[in-house]
BALOBA-1460 file (C-alpha; in Angstrom, 3 decimals):
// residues 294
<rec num="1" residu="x" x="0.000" y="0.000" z="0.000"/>
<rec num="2" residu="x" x="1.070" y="3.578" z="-0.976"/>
<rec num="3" residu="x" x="2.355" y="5.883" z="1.971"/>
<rec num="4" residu="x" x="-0.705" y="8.374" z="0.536"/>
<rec num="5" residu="x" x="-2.816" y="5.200" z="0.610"/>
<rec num="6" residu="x" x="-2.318" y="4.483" z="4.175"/>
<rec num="7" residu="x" x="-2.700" y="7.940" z="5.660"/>
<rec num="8" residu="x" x="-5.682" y="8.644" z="3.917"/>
<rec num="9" residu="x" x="-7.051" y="5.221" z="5.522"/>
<rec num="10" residu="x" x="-5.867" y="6.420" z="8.929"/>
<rec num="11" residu="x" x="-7.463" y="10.508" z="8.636"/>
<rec num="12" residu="x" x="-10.622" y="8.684" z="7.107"/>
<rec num="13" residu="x" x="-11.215" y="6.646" z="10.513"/>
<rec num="14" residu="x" x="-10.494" y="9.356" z="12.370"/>
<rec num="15" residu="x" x="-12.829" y="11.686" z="10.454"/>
<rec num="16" residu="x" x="-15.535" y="9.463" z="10.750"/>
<rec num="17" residu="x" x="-14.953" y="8.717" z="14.789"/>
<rec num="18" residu="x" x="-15.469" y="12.450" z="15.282"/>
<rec num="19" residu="x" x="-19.154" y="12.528" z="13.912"/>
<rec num="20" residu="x" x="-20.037" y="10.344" z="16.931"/>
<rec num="21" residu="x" x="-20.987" y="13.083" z="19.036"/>
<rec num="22" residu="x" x="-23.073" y="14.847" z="16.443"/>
<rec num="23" residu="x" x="-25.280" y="11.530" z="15.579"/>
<rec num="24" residu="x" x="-25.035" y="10.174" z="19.567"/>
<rec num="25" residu="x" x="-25.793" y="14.077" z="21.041"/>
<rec num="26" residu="x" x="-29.360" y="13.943" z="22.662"/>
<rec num="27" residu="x" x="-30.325" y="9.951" z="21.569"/>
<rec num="28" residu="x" x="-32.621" y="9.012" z="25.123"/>
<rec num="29" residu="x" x="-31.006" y="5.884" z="25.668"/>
<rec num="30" residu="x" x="-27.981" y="4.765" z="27.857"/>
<rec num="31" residu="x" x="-24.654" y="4.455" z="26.694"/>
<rec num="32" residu="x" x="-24.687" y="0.450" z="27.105"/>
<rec num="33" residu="x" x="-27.960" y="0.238" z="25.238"/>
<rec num="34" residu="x" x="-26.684" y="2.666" z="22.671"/>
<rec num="35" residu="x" x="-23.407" y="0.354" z="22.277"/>
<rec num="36" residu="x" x="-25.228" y="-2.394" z="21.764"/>
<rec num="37" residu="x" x="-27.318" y="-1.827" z="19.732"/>
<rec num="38" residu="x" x="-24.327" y="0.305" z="17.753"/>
<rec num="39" residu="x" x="-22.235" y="-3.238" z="17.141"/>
<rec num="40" residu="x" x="-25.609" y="-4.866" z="16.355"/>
<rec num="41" residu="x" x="-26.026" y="-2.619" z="12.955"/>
<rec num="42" residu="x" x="-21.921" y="-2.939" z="12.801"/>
<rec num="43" residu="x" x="-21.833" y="-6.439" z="12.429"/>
<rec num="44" residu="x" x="-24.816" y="-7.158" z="10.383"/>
<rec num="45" residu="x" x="-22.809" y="-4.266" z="7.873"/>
<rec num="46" residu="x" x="-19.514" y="-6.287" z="7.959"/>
<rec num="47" residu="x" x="-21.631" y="-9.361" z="7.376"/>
<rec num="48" residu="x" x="-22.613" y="-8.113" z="4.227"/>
<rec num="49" residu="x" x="-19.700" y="-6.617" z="3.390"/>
<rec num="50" residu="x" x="-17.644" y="-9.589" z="3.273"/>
<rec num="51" residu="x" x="-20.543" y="-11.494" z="1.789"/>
<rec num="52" residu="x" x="-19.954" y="-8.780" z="-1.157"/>
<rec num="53" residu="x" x="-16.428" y="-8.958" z="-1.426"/>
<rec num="54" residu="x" x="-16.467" y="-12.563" z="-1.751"/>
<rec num="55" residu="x" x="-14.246" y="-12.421" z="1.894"/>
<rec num="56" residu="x" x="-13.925" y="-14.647" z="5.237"/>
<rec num="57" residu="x" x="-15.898" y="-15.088" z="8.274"/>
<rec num="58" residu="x" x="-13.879" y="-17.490" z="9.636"/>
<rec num="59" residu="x" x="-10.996" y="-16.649" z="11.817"/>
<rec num="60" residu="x" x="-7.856" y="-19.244" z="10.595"/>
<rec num="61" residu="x" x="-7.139" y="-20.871" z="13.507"/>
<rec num="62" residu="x" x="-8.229" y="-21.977" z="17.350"/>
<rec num="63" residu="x" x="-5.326" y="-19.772" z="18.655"/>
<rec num="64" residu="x" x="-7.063" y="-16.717" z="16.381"/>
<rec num="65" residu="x" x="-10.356" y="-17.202" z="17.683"/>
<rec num="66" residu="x" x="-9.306" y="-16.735" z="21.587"/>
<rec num="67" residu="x" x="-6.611" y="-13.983" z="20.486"/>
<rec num="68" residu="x" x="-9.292" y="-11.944" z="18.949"/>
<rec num="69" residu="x" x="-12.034" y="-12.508" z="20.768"/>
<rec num="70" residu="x" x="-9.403" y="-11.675" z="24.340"/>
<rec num="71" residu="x" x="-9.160" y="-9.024" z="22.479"/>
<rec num="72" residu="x" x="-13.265" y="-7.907" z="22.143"/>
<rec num="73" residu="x" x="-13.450" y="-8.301" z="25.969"/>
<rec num="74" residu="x" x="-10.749" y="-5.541" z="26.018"/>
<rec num="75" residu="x" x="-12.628" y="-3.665" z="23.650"/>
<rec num="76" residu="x" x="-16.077" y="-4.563" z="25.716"/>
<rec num="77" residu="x" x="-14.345" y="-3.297" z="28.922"/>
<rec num="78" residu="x" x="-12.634" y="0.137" z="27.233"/>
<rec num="79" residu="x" x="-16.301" y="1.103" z="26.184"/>
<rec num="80" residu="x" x="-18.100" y="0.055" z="29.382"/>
<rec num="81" residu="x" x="-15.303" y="2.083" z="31.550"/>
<rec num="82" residu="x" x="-15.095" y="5.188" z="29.584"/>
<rec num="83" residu="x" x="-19.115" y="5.976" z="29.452"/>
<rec num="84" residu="x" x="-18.960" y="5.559" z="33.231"/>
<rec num="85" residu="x" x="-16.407" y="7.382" z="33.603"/>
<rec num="86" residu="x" x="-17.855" y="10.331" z="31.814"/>
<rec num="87" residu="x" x="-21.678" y="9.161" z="33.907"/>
<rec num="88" residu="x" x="-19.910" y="9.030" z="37.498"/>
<rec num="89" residu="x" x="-17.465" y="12.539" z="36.836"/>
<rec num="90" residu="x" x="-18.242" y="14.684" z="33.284"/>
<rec num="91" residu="x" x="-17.792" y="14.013" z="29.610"/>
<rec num="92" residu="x" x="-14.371" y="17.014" z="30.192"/>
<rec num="93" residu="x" x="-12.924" y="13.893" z="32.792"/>
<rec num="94" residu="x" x="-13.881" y="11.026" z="30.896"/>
<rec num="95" residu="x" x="-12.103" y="12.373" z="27.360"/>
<rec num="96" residu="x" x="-8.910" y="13.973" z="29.519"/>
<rec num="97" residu="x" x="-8.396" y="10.125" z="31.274"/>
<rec num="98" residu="x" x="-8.947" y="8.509" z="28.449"/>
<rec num="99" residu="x" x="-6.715" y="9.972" z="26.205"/>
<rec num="100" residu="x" x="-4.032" y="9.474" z="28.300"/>
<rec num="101" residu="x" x="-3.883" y="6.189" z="26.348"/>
<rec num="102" residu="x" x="-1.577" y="7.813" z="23.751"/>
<rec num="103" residu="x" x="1.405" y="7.631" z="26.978"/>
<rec num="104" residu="x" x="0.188" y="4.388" z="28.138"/>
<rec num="105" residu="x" x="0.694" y="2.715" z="24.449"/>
<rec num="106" residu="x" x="4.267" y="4.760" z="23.987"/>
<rec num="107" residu="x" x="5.370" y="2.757" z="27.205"/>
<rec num="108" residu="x" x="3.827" y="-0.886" z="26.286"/>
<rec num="109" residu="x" x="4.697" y="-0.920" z="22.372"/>
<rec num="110" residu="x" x="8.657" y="-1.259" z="23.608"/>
<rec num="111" residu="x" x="8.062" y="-5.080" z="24.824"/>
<rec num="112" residu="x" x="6.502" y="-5.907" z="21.277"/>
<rec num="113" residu="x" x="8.983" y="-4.310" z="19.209"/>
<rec num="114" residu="x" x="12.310" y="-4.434" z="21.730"/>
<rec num="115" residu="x" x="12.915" y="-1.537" z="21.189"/>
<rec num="116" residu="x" x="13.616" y="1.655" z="23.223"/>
<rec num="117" residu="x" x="11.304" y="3.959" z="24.485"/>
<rec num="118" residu="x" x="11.778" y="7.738" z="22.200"/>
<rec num="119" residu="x" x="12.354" y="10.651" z="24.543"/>
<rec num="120" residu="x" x="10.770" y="12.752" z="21.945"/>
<rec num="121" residu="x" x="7.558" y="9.950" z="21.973"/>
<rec num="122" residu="x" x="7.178" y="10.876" z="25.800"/>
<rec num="123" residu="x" x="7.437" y="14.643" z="24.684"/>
<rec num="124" residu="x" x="5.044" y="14.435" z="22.093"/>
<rec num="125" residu="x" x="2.340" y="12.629" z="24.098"/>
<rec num="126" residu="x" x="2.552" y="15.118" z="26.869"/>
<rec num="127" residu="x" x="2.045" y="17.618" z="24.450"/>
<rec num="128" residu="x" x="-1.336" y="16.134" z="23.341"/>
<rec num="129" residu="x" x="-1.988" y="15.713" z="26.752"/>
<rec num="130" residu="x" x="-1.239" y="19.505" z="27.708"/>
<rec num="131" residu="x" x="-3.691" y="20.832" z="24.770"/>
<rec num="132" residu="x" x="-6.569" y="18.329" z="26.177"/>
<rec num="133" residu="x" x="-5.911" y="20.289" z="29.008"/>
<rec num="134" residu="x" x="-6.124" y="23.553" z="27.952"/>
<rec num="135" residu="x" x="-9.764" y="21.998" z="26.098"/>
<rec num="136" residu="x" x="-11.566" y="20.772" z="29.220"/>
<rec num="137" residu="x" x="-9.946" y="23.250" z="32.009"/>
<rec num="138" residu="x" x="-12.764" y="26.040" z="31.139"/>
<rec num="139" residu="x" x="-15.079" y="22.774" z="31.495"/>
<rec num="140" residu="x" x="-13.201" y="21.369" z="34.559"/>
<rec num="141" residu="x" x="-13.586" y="24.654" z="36.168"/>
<rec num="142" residu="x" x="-17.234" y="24.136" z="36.854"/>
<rec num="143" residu="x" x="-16.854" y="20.536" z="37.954"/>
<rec num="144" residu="x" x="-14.225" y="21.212" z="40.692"/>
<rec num="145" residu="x" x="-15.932" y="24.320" z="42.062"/>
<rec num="146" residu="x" x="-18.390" y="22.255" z="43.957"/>
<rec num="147" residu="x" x="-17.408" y="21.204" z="47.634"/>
<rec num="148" residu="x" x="-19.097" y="18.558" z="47.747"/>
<rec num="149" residu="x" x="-17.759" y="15.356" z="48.963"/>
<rec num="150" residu="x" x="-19.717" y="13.279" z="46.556"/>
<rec num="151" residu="x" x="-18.949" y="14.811" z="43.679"/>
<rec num="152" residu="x" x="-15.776" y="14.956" z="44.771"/>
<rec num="153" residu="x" x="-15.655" y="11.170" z="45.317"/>
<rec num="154" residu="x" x="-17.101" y="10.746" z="41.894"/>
<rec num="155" residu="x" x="-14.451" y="12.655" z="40.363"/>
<rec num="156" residu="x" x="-12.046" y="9.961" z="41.373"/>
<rec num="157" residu="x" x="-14.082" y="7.432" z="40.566"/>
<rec num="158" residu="x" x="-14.511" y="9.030" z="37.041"/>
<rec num="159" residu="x" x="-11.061" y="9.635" z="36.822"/>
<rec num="160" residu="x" x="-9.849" y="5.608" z="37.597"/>
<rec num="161" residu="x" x="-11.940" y="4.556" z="35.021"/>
<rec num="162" residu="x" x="-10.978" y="6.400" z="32.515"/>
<rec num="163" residu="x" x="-7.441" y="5.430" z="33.010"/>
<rec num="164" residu="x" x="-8.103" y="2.177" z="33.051"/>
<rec num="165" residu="x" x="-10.147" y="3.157" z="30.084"/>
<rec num="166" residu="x" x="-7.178" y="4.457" z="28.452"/>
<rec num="167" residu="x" x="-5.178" y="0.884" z="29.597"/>
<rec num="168" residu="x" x="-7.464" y="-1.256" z="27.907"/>
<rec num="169" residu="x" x="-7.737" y="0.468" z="24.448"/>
<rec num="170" residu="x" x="-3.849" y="1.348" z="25.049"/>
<rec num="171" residu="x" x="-3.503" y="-2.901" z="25.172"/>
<rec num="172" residu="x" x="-6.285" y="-3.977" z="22.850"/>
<rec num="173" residu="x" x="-4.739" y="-1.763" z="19.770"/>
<rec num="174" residu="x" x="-1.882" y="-2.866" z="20.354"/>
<rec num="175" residu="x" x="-2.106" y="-6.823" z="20.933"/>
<rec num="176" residu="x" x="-4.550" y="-6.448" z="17.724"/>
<rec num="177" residu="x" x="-1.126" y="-5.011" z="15.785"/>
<rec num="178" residu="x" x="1.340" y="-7.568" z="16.564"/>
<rec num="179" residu="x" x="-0.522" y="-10.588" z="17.487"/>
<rec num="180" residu="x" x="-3.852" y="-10.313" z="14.629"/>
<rec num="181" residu="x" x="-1.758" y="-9.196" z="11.402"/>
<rec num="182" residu="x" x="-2.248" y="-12.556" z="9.868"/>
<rec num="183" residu="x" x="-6.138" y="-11.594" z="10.203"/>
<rec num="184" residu="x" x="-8.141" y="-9.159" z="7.796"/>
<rec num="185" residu="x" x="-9.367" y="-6.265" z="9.315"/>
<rec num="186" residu="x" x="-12.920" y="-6.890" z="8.534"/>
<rec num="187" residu="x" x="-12.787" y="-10.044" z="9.853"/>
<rec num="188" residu="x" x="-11.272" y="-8.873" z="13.095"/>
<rec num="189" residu="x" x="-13.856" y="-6.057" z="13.846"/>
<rec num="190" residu="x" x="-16.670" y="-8.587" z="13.184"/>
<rec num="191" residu="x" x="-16.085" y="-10.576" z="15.524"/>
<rec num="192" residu="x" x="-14.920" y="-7.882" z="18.125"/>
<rec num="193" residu="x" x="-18.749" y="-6.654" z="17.249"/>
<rec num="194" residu="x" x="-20.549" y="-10.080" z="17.866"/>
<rec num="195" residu="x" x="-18.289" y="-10.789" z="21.392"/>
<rec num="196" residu="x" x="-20.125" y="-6.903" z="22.581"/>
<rec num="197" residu="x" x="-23.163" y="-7.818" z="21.246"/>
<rec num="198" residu="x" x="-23.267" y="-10.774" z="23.389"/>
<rec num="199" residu="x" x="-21.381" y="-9.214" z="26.368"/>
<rec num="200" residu="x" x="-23.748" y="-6.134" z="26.506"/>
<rec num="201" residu="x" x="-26.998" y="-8.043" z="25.840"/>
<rec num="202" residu="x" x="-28.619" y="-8.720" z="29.553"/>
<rec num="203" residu="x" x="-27.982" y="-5.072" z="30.272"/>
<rec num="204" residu="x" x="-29.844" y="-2.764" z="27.322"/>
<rec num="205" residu="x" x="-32.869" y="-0.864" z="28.287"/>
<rec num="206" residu="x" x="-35.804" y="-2.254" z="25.772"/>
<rec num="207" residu="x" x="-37.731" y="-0.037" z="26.684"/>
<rec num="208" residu="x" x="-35.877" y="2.445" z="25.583"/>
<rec num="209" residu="x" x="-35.456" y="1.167" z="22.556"/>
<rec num="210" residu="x" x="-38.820" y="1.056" z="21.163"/>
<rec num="211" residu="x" x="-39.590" y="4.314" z="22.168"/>
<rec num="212" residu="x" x="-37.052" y="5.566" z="19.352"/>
<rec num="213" residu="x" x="-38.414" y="7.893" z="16.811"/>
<rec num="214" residu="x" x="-37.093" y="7.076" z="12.864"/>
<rec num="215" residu="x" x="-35.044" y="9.866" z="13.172"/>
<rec num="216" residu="x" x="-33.612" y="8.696" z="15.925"/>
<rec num="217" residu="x" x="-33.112" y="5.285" z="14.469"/>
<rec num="218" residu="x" x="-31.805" y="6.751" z="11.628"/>
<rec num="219" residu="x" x="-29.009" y="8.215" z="13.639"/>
<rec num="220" residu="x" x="-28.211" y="4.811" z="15.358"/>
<rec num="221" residu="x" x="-27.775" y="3.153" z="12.301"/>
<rec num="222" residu="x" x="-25.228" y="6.222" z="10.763"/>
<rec num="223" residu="x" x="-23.421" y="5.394" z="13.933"/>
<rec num="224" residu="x" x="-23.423" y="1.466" z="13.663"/>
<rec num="225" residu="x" x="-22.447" y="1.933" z="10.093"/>
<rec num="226" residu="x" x="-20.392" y="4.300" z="9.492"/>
<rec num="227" residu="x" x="-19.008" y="5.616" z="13.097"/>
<rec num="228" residu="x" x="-18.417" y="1.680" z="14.153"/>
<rec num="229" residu="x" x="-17.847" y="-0.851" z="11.356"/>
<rec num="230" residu="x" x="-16.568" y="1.833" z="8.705"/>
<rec num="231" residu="x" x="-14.356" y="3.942" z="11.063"/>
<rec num="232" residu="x" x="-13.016" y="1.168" z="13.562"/>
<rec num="233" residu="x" x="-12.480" y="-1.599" z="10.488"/>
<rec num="234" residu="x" x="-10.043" y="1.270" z="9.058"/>
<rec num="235" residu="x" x="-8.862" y="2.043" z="12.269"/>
<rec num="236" residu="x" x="-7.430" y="-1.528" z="12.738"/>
<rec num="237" residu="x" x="-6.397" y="-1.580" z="9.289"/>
<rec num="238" residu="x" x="-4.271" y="1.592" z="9.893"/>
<rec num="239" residu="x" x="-2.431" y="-0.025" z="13.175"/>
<rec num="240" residu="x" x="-1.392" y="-2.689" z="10.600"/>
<rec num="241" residu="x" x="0.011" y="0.112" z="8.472"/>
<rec num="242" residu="x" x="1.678" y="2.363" z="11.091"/>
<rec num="243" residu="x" x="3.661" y="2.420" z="14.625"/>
<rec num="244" residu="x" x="0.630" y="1.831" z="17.483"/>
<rec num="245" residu="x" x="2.300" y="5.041" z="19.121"/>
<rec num="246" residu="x" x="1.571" y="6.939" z="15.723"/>
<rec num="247" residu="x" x="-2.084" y="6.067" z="15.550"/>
<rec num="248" residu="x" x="-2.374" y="6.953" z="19.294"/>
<rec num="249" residu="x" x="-1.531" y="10.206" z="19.031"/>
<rec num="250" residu="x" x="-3.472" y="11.074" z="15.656"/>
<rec num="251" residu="x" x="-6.456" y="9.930" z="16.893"/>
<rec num="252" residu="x" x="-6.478" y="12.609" z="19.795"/>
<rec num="253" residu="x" x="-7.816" y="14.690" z="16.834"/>
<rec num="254" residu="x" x="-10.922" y="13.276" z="17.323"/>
<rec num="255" residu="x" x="-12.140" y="15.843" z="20.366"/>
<rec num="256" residu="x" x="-11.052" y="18.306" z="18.283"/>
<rec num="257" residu="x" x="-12.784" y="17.126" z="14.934"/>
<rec num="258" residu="x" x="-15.817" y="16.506" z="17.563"/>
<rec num="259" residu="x" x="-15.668" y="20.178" z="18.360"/>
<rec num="260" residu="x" x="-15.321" y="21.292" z="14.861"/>
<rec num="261" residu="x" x="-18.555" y="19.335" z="13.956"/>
<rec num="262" residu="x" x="-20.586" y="20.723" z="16.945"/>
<rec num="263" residu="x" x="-19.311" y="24.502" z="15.508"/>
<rec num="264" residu="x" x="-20.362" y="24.002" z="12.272"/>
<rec num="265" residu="x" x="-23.243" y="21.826" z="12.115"/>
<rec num="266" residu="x" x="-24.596" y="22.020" z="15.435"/>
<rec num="267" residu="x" x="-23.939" y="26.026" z="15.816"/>
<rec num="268" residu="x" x="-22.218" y="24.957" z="19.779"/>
<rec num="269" residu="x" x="-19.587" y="27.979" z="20.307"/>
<rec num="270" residu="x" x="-15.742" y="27.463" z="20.169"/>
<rec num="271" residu="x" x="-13.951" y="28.662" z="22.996"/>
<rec num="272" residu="x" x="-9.903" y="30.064" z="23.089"/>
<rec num="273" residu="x" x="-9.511" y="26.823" z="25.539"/>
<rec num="274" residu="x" x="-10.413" y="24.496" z="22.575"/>
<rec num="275" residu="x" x="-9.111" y="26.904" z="19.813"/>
<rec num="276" residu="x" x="-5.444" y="26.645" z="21.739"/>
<rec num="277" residu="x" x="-5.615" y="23.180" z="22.483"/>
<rec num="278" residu="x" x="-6.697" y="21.970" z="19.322"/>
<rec num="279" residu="x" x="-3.684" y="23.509" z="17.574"/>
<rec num="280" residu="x" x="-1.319" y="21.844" z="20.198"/>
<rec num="281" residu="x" x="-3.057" y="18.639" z="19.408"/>
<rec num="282" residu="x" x="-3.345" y="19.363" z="15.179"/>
<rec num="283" residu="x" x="0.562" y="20.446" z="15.282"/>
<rec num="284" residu="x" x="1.508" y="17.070" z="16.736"/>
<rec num="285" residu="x" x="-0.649" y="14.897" z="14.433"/>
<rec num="286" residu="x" x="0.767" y="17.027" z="11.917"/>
<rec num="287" residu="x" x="4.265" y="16.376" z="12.895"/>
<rec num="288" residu="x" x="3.205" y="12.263" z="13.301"/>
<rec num="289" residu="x" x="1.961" y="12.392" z="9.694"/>
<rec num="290" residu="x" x="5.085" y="13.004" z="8.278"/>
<rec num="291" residu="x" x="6.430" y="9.329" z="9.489"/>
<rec num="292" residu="x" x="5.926" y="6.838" z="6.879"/>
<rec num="293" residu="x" x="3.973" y="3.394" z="7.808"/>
<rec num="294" residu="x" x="5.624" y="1.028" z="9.881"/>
């Protein structure tokens, strides 16, 4: 694959992650339910996409099946923890832990490839930390003000999840890089999608559910479709093509892209916190860009 070739299949993915909040904003159902029901419409569109390309279900091997399907639960887990995180502290929390993954996977990717940890990979990933920052801290402001203890203990709670949040997507991306290469990246996501469908089944809200306008079910199937299958399937495909540390740290674009959507379709205001952040952030993935695939 061309070097043009693969970073257009990485900015693609994480284009089409950032429309999740515009098509997720306002839905009245819980974040499991909406997960769910998400990697239901997912895998019936990878079905039928490798149906269409004449591809494979089948994973090639016993060891495959419990490799990829170890890593679904990790997946399943990074989903579960980062919704609660942003229900038990604030969405500002949730997306400042979890993107801390970016360090975590700088620090694990070393005892796949042997090699050294990069000074200037540490350097970089604070960076991208520091303008997530400088995003939520106007947010954050808000949350801390309040004295009391409750919301205080939620904080923490809020905050532990989405580190270990971060850890699980930090380890799933990158077991799925060295240890699934030999599997195609449809394949992979589908059954990802069918181990959450299962794993998230005794706990949706069917009530819920059927109280969905078609509007509303319209938007759940943009997001099964092309926020889920479309975007993650190319997001696996591009930690075939490039470093795991690389794809980390462009894919904290996608608070910013999230932003950018709200500003322009949903008419939300911009502030100077995200304006300066966002640069930090756009600079680095800028910067990562210019590295060819690994």
């Amino acid at each position: 694959m061309k070097i043009s070739t693969a970073h257009l299949t990485l900015y693609t993915s994480i284009f089409l992650l950032g429309l999740n909040g515009l098509f997720s904003n306002g839905l009245p159902i819980d974040a499991t339910t909406l997960t769910h029901i998400r990697s239901v419409f997912a895998g019936i569109t990878l079905v039928l996409f490798i149906i269409f390309t004449q591809g494979t279900i089948k994973l090639p091997n016993v060891k495959s099946v419990f490799i990829v399907y170890g890593i679904g639960i990790l997946l399943g887990l990074h989903w579960v923890t980062f919704f609660y995180a942003m229900q038990s502290a604030s969405v500002a929390i949730g997306m400042l832990s979890l993107y801390t993954y970016p360090i975590i996977t700088i620090l694990i990717e070393p005892f796949f490839t042997r090699k050294k940890i990069q000074l200037l990979d540490i350097a970089l990933a604070v960076l991208v930390l520091a303008g997530l920052c400088i995003i939520v801290s106007d947010h954050l402001d808000s949350v801390f003000s309040n004295n009391d203890n409750t919301q205080s203990f939620n904080i923490i709670i809020g905050v532990v999840s989405g580190i270990l949040s971060a850890a699980f997507f930090a380890f799933r991306n990158t077991l799925q890089k060295y240890c699934c290469s030999h599997v195609k990246s449809d394949t992979l996501m589908l059954h990802q999608m069918i181990l959450i469908t299962i794993m998230l089944f005794l706990f949706i809200d069917t009530p819920a559910l059927s109280q969905l306008n078609n509007t509303q079910w319209f938007y759940v199937v943009i997001l099964g479709v092309l926020t889920t299958a479309i975007a993650h399937t190319l997001l696996v495909k591009s930690y075939k093509l490039f470093a795991a540390k690389t794809v980390a740290m462009v894919s904290c674009l996608q608070p910013v892209l999230g932003s950018f959507f709200a500003w322009l379709i949903l008419n939300e205001s911009v502030s100077v916190y995200t304006a300066i952040g966002g640069s930090i952030i756009l600079g680095v993935a800028i910067y990562e860009s210019t590295k060819a695939p690994a």
